[in-house]
Short mmCIF file of the C-alpha atoms (twelve columns), coordinates in Angstrom:
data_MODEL
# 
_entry.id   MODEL 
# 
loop_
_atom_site.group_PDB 
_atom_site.id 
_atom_site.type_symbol 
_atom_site.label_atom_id 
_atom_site.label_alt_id 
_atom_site.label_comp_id 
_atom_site.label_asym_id 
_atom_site.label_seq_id 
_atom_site.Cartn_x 
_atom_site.Cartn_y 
_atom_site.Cartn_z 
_atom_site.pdbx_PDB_model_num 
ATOM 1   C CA . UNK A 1   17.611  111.134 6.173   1 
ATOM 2   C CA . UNK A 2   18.220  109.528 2.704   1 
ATOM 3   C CA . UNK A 3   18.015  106.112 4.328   1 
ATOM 4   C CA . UNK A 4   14.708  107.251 5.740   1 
ATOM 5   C CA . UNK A 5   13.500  108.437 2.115   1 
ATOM 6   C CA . UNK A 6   14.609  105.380 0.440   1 
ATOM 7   C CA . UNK A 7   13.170  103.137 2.682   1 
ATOM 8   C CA . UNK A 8   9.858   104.590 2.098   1 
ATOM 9   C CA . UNK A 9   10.314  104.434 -1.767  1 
ATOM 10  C CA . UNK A 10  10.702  101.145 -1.243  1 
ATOM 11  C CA . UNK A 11  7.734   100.539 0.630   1 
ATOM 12  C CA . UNK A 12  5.681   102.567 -1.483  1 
ATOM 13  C CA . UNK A 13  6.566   100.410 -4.252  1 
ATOM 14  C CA . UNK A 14  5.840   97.528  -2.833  1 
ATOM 15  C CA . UNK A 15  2.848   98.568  -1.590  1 
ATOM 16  C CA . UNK A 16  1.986   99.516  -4.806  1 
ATOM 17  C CA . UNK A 17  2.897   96.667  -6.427  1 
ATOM 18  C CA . UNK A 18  0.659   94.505  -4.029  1 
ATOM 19  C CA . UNK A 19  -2.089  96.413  -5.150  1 
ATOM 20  C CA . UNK A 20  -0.878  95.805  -8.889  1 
ATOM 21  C CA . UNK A 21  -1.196  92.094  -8.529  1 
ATOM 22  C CA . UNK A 22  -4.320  91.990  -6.054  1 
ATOM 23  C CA . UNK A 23  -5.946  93.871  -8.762  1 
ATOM 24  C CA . UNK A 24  -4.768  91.588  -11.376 1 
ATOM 25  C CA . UNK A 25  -6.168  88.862  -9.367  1 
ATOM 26  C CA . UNK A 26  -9.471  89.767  -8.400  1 
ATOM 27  C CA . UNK A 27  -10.019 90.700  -12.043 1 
ATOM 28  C CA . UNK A 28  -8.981  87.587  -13.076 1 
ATOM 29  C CA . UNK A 29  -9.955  85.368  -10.508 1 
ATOM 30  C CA . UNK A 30  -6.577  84.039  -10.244 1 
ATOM 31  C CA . UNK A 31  -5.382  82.806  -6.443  1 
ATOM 32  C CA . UNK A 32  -1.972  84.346  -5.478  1 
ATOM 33  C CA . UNK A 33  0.296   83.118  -2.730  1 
ATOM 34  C CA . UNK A 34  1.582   86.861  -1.432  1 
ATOM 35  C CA . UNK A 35  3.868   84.964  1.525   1 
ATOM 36  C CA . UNK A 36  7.410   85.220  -0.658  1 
ATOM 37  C CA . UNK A 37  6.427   88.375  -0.929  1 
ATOM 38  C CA . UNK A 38  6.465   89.451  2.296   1 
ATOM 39  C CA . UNK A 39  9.805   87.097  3.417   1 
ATOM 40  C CA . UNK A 40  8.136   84.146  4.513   1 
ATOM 41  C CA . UNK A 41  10.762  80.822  4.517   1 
ATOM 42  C CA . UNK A 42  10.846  78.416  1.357   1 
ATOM 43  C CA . UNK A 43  10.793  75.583  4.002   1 
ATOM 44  C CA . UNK A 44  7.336   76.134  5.219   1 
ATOM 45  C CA . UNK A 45  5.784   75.616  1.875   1 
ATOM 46  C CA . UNK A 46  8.620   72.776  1.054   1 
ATOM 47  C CA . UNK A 47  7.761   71.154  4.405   1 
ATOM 48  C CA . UNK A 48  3.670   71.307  3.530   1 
ATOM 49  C CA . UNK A 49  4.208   69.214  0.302   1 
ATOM 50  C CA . UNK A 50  6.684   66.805  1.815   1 
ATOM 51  C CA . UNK A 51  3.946   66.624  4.363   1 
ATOM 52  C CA . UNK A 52  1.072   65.766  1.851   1 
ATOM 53  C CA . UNK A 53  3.937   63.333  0.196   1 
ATOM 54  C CA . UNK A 54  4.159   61.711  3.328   1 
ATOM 55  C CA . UNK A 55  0.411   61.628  3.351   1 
ATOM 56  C CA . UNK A 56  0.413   59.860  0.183   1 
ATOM 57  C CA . UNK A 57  2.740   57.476  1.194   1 
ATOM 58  C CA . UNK A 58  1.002   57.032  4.394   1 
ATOM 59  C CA . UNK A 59  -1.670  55.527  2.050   1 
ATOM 60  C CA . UNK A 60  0.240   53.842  0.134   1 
ATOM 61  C CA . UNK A 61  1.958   52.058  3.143   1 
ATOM 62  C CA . UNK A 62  -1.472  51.419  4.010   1 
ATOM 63  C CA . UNK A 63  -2.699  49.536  1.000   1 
ATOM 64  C CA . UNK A 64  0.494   48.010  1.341   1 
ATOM 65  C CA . UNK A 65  -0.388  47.524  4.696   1 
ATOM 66  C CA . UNK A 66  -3.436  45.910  3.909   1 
ATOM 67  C CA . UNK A 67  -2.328  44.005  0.736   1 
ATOM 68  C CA . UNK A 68  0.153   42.700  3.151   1 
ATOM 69  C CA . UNK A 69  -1.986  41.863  5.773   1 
ATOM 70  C CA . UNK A 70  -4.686  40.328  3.050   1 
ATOM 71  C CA . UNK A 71  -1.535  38.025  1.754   1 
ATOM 72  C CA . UNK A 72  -0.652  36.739  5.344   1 
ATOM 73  C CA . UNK A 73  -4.155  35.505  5.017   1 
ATOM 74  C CA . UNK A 74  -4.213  34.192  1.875   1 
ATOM 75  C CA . UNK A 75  -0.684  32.765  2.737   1 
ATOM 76  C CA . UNK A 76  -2.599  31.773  5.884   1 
ATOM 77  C CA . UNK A 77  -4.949  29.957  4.203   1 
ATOM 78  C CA . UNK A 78  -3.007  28.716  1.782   1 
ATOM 79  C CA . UNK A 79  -0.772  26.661  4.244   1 
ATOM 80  C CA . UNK A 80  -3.866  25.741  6.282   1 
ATOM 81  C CA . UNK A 81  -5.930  24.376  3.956   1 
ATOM 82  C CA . UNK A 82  -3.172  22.092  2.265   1 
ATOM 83  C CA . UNK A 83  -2.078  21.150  5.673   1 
ATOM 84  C CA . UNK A 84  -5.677  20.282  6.828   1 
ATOM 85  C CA . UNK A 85  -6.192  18.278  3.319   1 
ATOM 86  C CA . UNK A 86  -2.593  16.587  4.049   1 
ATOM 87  C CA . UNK A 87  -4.100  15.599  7.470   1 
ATOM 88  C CA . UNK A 88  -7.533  14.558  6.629   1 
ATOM 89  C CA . UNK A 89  -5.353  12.502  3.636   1 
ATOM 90  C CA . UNK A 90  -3.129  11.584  6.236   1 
ATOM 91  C CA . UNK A 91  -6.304  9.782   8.302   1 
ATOM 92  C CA . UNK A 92  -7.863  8.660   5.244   1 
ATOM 93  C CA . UNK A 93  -4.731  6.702   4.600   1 
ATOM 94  C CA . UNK A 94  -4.194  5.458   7.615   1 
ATOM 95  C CA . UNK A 95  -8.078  4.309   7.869   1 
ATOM 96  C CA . UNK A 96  -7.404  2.855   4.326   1 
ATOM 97  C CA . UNK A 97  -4.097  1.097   5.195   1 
ATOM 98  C CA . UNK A 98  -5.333  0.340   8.976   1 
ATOM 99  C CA . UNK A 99  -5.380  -3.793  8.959   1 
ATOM 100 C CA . UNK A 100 -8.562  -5.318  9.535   1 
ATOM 101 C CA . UNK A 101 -8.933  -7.171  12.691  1 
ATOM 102 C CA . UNK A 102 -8.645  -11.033 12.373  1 
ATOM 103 C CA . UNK A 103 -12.315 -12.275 12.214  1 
ATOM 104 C CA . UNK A 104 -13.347 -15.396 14.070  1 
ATOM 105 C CA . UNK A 105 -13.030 -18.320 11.589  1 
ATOM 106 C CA . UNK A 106 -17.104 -18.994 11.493  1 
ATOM 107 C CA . UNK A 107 -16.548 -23.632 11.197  1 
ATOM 108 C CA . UNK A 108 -19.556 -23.823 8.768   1 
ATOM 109 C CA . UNK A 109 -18.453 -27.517 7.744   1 
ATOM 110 C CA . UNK A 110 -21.352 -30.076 9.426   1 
ATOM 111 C CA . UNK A 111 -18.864 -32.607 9.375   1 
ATOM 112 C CA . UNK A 112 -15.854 -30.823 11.117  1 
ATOM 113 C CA . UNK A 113 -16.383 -30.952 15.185  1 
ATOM 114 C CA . UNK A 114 -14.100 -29.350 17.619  1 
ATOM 115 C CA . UNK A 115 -13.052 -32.926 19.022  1 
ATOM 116 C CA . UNK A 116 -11.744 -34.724 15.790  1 
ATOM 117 C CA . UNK A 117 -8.378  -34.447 15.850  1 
ATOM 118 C CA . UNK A 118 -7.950  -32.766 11.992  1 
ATOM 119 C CA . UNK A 119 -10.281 -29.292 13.576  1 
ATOM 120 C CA . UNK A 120 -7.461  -27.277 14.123  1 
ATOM 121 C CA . UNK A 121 -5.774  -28.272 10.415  1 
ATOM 122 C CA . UNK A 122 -9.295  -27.684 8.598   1 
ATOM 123 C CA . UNK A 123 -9.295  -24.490 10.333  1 
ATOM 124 C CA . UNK A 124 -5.940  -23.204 9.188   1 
ATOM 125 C CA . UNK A 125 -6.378  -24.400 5.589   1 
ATOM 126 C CA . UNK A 126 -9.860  -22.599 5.436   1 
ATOM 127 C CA . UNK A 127 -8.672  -19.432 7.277   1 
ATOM 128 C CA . UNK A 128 -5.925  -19.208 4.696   1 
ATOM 129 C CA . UNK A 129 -7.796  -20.051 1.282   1 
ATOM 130 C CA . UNK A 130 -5.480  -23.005 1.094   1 
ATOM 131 C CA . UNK A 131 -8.301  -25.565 1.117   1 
ATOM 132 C CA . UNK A 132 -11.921 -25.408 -0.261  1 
ATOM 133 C CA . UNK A 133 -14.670 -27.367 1.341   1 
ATOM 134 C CA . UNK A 134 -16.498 -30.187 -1.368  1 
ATOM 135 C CA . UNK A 135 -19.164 -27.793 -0.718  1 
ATOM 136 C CA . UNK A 136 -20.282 -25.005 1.207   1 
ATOM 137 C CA . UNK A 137 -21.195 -26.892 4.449   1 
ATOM 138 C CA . UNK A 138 -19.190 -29.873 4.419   1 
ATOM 139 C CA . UNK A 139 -15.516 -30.506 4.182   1 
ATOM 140 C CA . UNK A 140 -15.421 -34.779 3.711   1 
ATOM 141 C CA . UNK A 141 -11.767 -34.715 5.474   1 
ATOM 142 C CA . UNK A 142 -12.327 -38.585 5.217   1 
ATOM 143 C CA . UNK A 143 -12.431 -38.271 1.200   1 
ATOM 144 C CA . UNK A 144 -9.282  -39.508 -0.730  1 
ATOM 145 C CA . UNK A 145 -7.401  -36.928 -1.771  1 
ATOM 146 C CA . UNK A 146 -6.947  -36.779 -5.818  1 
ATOM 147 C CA . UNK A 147 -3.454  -35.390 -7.686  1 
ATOM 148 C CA . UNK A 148 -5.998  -32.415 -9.113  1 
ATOM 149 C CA . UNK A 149 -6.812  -31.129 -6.064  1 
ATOM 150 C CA . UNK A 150 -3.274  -31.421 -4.526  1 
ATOM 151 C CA . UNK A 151 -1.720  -29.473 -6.985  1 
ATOM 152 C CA . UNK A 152 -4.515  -26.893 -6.688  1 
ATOM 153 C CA . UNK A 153 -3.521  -26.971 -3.107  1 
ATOM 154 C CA . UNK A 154 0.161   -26.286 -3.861  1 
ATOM 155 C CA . UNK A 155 -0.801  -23.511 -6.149  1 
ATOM 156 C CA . UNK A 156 -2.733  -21.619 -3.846  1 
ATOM 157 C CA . UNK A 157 0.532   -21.647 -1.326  1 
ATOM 158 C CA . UNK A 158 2.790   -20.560 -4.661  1 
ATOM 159 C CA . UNK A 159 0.015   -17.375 -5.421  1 
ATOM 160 C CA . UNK A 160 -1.512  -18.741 -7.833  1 
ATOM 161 C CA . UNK A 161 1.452   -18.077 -10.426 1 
ATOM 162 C CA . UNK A 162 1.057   -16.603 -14.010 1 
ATOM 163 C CA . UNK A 163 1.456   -19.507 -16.568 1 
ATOM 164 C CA . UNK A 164 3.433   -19.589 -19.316 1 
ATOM 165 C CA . UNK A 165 2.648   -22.472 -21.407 1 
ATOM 166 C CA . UNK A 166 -0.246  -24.818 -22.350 1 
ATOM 167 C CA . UNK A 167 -1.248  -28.458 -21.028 1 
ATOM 168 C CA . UNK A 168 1.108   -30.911 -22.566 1 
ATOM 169 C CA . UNK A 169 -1.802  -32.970 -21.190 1 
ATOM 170 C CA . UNK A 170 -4.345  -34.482 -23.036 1 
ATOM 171 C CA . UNK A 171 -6.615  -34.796 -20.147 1 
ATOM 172 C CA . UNK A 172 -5.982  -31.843 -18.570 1 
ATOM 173 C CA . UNK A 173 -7.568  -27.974 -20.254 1 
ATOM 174 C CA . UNK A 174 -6.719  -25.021 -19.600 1 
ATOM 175 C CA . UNK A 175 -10.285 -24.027 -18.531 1 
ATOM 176 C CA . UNK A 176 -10.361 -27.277 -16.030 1 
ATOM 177 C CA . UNK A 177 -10.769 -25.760 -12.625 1 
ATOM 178 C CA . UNK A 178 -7.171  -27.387 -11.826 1 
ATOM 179 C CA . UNK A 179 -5.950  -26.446 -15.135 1 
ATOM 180 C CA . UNK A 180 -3.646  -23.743 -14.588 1 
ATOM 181 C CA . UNK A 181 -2.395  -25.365 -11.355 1 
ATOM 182 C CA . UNK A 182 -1.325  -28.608 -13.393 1 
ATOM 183 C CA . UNK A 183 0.240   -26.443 -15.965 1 
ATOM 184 C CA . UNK A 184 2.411   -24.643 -13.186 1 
ATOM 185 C CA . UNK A 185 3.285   -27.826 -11.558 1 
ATOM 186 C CA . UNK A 186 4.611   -29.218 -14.880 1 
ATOM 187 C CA . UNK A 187 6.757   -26.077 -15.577 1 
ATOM 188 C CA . UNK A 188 8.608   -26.096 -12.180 1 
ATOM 189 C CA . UNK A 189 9.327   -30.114 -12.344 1 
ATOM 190 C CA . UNK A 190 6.789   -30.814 -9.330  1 
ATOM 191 C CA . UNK A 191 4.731   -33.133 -11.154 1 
ATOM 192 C CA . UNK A 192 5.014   -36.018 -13.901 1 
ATOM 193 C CA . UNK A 193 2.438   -37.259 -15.427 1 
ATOM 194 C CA . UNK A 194 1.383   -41.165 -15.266 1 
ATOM 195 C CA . UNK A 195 2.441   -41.159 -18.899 1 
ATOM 196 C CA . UNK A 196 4.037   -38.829 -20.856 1 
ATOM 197 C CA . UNK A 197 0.279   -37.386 -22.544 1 
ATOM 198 C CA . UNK A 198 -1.623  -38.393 -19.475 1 
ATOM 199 C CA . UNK A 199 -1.800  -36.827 -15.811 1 
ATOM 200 C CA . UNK A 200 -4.789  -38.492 -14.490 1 
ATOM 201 C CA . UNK A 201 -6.355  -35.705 -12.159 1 
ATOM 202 C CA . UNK A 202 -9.056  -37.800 -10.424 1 
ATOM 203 C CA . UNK A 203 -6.845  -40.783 -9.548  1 
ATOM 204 C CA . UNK A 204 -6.512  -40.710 -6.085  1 
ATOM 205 C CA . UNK A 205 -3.060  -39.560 -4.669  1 
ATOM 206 C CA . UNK A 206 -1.196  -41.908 -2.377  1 
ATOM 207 C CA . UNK A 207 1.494   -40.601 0.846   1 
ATOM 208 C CA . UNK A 208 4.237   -41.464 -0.844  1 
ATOM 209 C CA . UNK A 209 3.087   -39.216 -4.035  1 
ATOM 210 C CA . UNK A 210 2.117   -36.386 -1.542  1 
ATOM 211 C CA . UNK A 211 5.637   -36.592 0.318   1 
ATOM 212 C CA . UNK A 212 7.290   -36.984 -3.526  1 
ATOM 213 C CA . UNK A 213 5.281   -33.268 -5.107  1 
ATOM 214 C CA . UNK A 214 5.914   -31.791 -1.682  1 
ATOM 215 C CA . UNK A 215 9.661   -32.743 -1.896  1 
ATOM 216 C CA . UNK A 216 9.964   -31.320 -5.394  1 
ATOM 217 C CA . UNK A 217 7.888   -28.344 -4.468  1 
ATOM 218 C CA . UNK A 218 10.411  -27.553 -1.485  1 
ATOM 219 C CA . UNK A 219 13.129  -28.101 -4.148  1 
ATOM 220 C CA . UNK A 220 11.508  -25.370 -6.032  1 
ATOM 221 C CA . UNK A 221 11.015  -23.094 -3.853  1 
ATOM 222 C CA . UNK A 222 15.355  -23.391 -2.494  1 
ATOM 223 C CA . UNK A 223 14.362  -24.626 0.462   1 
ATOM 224 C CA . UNK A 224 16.700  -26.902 2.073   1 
ATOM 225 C CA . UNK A 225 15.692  -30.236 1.958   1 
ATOM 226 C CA . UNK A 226 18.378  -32.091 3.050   1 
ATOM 227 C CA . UNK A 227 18.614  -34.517 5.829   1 
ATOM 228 C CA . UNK A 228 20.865  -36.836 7.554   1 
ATOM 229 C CA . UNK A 229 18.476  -38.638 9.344   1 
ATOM 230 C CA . UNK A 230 17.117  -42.085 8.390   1 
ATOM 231 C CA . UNK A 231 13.719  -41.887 10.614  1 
ATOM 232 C CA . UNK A 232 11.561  -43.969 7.925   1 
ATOM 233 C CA . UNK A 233 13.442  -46.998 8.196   1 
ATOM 234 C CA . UNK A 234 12.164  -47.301 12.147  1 
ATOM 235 C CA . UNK A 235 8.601   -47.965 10.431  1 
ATOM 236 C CA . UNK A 236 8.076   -52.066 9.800   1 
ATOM 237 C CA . UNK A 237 6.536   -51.297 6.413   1 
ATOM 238 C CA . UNK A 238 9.607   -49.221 5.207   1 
ATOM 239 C CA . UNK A 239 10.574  -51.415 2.379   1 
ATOM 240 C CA . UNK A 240 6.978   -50.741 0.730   1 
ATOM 241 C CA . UNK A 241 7.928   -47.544 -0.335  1 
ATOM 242 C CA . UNK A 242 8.456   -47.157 -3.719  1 
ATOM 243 C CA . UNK A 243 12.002  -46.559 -4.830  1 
ATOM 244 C CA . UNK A 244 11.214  -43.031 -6.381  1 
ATOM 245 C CA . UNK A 245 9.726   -42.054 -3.312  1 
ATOM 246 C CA . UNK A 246 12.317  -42.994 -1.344  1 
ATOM 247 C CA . UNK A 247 14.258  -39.971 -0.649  1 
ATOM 248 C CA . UNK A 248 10.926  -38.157 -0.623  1 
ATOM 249 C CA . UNK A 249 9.787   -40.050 2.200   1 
ATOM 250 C CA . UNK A 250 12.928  -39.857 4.163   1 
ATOM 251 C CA . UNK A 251 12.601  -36.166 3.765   1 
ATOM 252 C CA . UNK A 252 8.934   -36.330 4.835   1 
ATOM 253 C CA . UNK A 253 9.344   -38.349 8.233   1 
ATOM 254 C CA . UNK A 254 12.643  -36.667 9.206   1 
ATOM 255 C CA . UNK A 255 10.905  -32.832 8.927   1 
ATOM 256 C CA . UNK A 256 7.626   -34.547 10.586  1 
ATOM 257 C CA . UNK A 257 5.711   -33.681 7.825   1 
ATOM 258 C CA . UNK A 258 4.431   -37.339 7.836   1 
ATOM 259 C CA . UNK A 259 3.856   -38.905 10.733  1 
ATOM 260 C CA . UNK A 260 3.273   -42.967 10.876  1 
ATOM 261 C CA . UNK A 261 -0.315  -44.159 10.894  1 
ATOM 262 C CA . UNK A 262 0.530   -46.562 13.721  1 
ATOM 263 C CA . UNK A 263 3.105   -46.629 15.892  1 
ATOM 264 C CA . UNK A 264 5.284   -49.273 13.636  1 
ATOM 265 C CA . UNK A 265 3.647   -48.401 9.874   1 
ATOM 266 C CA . UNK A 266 4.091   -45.315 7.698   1 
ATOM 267 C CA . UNK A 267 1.633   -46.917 5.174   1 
ATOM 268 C CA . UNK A 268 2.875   -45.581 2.196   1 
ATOM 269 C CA . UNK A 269 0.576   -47.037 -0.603  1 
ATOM 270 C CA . UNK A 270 -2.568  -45.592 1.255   1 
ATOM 271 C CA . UNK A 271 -4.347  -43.342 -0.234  1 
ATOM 272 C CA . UNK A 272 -4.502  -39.953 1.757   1 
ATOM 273 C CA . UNK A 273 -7.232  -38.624 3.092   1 
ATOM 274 C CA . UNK A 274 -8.094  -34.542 2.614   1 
ATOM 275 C CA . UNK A 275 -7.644  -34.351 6.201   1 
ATOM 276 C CA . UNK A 276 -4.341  -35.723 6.252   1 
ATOM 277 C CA . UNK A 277 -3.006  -33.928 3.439   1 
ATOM 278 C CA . UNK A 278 -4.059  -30.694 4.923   1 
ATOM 279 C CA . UNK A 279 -2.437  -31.688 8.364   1 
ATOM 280 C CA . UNK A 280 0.911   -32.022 5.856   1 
ATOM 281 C CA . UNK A 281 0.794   -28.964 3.668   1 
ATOM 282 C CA . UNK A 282 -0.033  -26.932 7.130   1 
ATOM 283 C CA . UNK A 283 3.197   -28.658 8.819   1 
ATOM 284 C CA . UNK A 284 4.705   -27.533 5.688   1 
ATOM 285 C CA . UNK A 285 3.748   -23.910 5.271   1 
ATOM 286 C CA . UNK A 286 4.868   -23.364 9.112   1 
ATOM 287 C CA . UNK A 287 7.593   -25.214 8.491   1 
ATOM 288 C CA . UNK A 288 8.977   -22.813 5.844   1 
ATOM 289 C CA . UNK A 289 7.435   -19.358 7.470   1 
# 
């Protein structure tokens, strides 16, 4: 019976008390949770905010999401676009650096036919910007040769070398078109001139001074010149060659680089033609390849 009473006290006070606080509330205008007061579990309301945490991290993990998702494409990007630049360079290169096709060597020379037996030497000296024709349409391969333009010859085949001196050559400039190429002959020992002031550039050169500056040139260059062979003394005229040019010569006719004239005469005193001395310095440059 007691139990009975007290239990209803305490309802009655609770009741009470509700109405206490709805009061309170409605007067003012305040929102009150009633739910711990009537026994409901912590959890539910702990579990609704980690649930609206969760929510908020749901969003975050989407903009990371996203942000992720927007750096694979930049990242994307990134690596594509360098890579396509790299490959466009890459073609762009290899169009740069792709070797041009041989073009047909165009014989402009009215004097050079296919049946003279210097075509195929004119050809190879023009093709390689060893030799210049006297002017645009002729060559003159039956012209004389002069020590000017052989030395210009020879310093085409060297690269045209930096010089590091003047003329010691009174007839013989630095602004002559065979200037520079008399001036790098004279360093290296490949030429003397016909005095010790003069060089003479427009004297004509002779086979024995083409086989001697060839010599010297090879000499230059460590190329081994020497050879057992005694070849030039099979020619009748043999004993015409200079001393000076002696070895020179042997040199020459053993390596084929001069060839006799006739079947029994080297002809050394001749003067050479610009055909032949093309024919030599193209024996020589395959020579030494």
């Amino acid at each position: 019976m007691n139990k009975r009473i007290i239990s209803v006290i305490v309802c009655l006070a609770m009741l009470i008390s509700s109405l206490a606080i709805c009061s309170y509330a409605a007067v003012y205008d305040v929102e009150i949770d009633l739910g711990g007061l009537f026994g409901d579990d912590d959890e539910t309301t702990t579990g609704g905010n980690e649930g609206s945490e969760g929510t908020d991290n749901n969003e975050s993990g989407n903009d990371n999401t996203n942000s992720g998702t927007d750096d694979k494409k930049e990242n994307s990007n990134t690596n594509r676009n360098p890579s396509s630049s790299k490959n466009n360079n890459t073609t762009t290169e290899k169009e740069e650096n792709k070797p041009e096709e041989p073009k047909e060597w165009v014989n402009n020379f009215t004097d050079v036919k296919e049946s003279d037996w210097y075509y195929a030497t004119v050809k190879y000296v023009s093709e390689n910007g060893i030799f210049n024709g006297m002017t645009e349409t002729t060559f003159v391969p039956s012209s004389p040769l002069t020590r000017a333009m052989l030395v210009t010859v020879l310093y085409r085949s060297a690269g045209s070398p930096r010089i590091e001196s003047d003329s010691k050559f009174s007839d013989v400039g630095i602004t002559d078109w065979y200037g520079a190429a008399v001036i790098w002959a004279s360093e290296n020992g490949i030429v003397n001139g016909i005095s010790e002031t003069e060089f003479a550039p427009n004297n004509n050169i002779t086979r024995e001074q083409i086989a001697t500056i060839v010599y010297r040139y090879a000499k230059s260059k460590g190329y081994d010149v020497a050879q057992g062979g005694m070849a030039v003394r099979e020619y009748e005229d043999y004993e015409t060659i200079s001393s000076w040019a002696g070895e020179a010569m042997q040199w020459a006719v053993n390596t084929k680089l001069i060839t006799g004239k006739t079947a029994t005469t080297v002809n050394p005193l001749d003067n050479a033609t610009r055909a032949e001395a093309a024919t030599i310095i193209m024996r020589f440059i395959e020579a030494n390849k």
